[in-house]
Structure formats: C-alpha cells, structure tokens
C-alpha positions in Angstrom: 59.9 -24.2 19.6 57.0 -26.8 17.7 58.1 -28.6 14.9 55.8 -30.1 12.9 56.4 -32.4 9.7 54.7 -32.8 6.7 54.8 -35.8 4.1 53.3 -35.9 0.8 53.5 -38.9 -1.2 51.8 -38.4 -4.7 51.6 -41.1 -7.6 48.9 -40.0 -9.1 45.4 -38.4 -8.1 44.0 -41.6 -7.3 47.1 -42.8 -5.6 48.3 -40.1 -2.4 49.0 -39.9 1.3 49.1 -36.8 3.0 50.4 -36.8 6.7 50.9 -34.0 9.2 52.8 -34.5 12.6 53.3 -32.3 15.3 56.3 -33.3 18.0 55.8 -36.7 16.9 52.4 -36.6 17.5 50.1 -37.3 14.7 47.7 -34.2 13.6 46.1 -35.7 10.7 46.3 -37.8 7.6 44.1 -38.2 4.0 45.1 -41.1 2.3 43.9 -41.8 -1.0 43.9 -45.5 -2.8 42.3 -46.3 -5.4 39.9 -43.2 -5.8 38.8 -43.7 -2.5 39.1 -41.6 0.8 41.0 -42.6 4.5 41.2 -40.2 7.1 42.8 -40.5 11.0 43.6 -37.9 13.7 44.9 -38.1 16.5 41.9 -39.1 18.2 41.0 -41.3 15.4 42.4 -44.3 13.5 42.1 -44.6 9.5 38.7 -44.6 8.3 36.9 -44.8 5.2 36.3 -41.2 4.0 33.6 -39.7 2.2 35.0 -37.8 -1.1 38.4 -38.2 -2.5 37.8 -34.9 -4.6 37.4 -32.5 -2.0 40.5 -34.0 0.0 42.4 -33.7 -3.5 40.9 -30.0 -3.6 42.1 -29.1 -0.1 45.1 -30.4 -0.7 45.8 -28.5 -4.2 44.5 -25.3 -1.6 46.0 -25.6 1.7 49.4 -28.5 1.5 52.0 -25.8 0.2 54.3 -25.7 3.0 56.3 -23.1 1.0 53.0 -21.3 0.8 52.7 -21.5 4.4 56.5 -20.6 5.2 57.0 -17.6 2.8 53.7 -16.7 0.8 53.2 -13.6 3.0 56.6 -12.8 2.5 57.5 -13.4 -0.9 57.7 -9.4 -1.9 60.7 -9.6 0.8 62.7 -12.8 -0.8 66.3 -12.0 -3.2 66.9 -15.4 -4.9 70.6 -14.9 -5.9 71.1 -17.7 -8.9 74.4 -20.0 -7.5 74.1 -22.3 -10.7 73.1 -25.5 -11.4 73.5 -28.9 -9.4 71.9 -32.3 -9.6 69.3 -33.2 -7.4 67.6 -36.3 -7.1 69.0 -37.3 -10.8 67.7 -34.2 -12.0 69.0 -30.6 -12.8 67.9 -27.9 -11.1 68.8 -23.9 -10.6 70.1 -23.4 -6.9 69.3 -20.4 -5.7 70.2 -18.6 -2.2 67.4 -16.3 -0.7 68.2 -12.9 1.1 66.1 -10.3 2.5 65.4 -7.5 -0.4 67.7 -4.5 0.4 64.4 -2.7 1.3 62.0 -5.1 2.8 58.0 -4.2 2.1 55.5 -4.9 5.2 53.8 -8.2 5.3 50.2 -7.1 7.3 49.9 -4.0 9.2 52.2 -3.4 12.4 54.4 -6.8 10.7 57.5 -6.1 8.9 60.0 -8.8 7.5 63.5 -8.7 9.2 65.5 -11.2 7.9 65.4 -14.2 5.0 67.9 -16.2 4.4 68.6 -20.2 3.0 68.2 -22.2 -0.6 66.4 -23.7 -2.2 66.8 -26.2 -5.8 64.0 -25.7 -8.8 63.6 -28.2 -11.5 65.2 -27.1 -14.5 62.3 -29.3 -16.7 59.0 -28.7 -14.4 60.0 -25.5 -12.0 58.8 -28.0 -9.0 61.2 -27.1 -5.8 63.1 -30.0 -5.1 64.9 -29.2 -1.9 65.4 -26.7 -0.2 65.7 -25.0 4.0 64.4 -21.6 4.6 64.1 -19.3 7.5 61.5 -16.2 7.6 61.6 -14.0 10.5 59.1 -11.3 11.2 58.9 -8.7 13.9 55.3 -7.6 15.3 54.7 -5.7 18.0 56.1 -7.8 21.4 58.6 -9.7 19.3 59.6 -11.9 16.8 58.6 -15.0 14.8 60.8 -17.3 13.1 59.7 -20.0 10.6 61.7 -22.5 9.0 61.3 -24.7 6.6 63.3 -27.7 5.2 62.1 -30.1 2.9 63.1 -32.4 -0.4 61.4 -34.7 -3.3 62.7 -37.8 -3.4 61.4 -41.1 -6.5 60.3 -37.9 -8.9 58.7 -40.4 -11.8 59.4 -43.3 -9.2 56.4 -45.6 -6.7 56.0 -42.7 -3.7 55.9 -45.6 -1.5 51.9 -44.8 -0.8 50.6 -47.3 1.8 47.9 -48.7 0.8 45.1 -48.6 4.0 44.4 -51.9 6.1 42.6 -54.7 5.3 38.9 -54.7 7.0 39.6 -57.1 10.0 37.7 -60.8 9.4 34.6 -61.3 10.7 
C-alpha cells in the first residue's frame, strides 16, 4: 500500500501552496505569493516559476482529491443524511456513504464493489469539510481500494501559506 498526502493551503488566488507527498517523499509543490509562481520536486528545490495562472488553472482542474477518489464512481455512492454537527465552528450535513443497492459499471470490465465512510458538507457554501472514504473496485485479476481522508481547518482564517525563501546574499 502507497499513501500519498496532499495539502492545500488557499488564502486567496494570489496567496496558495499546493504540496503533494508520496511516503514521505516529496512529489511536487506550486506555491503561490504574491501573484507570483514557485515550484520544487523532488529532484528540485523551490524555484521561481513562470505563470501563476496556469498553476491556479491546473489546480482548479486536477487538485480534487475527492475527484480523484470517487469521480468515477459517484453513480455507485448512497449518502444516507445522519444530521447535522459542527465542524470547524461551522454547521455542516453529515452524511454516511454506502454502495447503491445496484451498483452501475465504472469503465468496461470495472464494476464498483463496495463504498462505504462520511463525509461533512458546509451547510452555508456546500464545501466538504471532513470526511474518510473508501472505494473498492474489482477488474479483472483483482481489486483496488482507495481511500481517502481529509479535513479544512482556519475556513475564513491565515492558511498558514509560507511565503518562499529569501534570494541568498550575494
């Protein structure tokens, strides 16, 4: 099993640090201060970048690790309402998610065998707060599980965005 963690902290489009890690292992960041691009690997330490906009597009395209975890799958999710709780000082709907009693195929020879966790929605913006989720799939040759857990933390609060290092003195 890889696990791989992702941080995203937004203040505002001028203002963001997106980080990816795999094992421990750094895969890659875009950082974003003051309108202008940083980017590292892991063969590669920050650097100035080239355009902010199309790192802010990509992200808006490709960050969604919900997306990621259950967008093929989201025919095949039951969210069963459980109420509402306070998350991060804000109310939200919790919701449980089961497999649909009759679960529709994801891509051909790929069907959806099991979904089950929670997750917490923003009653005021719909945003997913929290939440842990586990997709499993059968293909031919066996199965795949993903899971996902994640939470938003300082909603209308700093995001703690680090700002990206001075240029060394000459």
């Amino acid at each position: 099993m890889t696990e791989e963690l992702t941080r995203l902290r937004w203040q505002d489009a001028e203002h963001w640090q997106f980080v990816r890690e795999r094992a421990g292992d750094l895969l890659s960041e875009s950082r974003v201060w003051d309108g202008q691009l940083w980017t590292a690997t892991r063969d590669r330490e920050l650097r100035r970048g080239r355009d902010a906009e199309v790192a802010r597009v990509g992200l808006a395209q490709q960050a969604d690790p919900w997306e990621r975890t259950l967008g093929p799958t989201a025919a095949n999710v039951a969210y069963i309402d459980l109420g509402t709780e306070i998350v991060e000082n804000r109310t939200t709907h919790h919701y449980r998610l089961d497999l649909v009693p009759t679960p529709a195929k994801v891509r051909k020879g790929q069907e959806v065998v099991g979904v089950e966790g929670q997750v917490w929605i923003d009653e005021e913006t719909a945003v997913r707060m929290a939440g842990d989720v586990t997709v499993t799939t059968r293909k031919k040759g066996g199965l795949t599980m993903r899971h996902l857990r994640f939470s938003m933390s300082r909603v209308g609060g700093d995001a703690g965005v680090e700002p990206p290092p001075a240029p060394a003195a000459p």
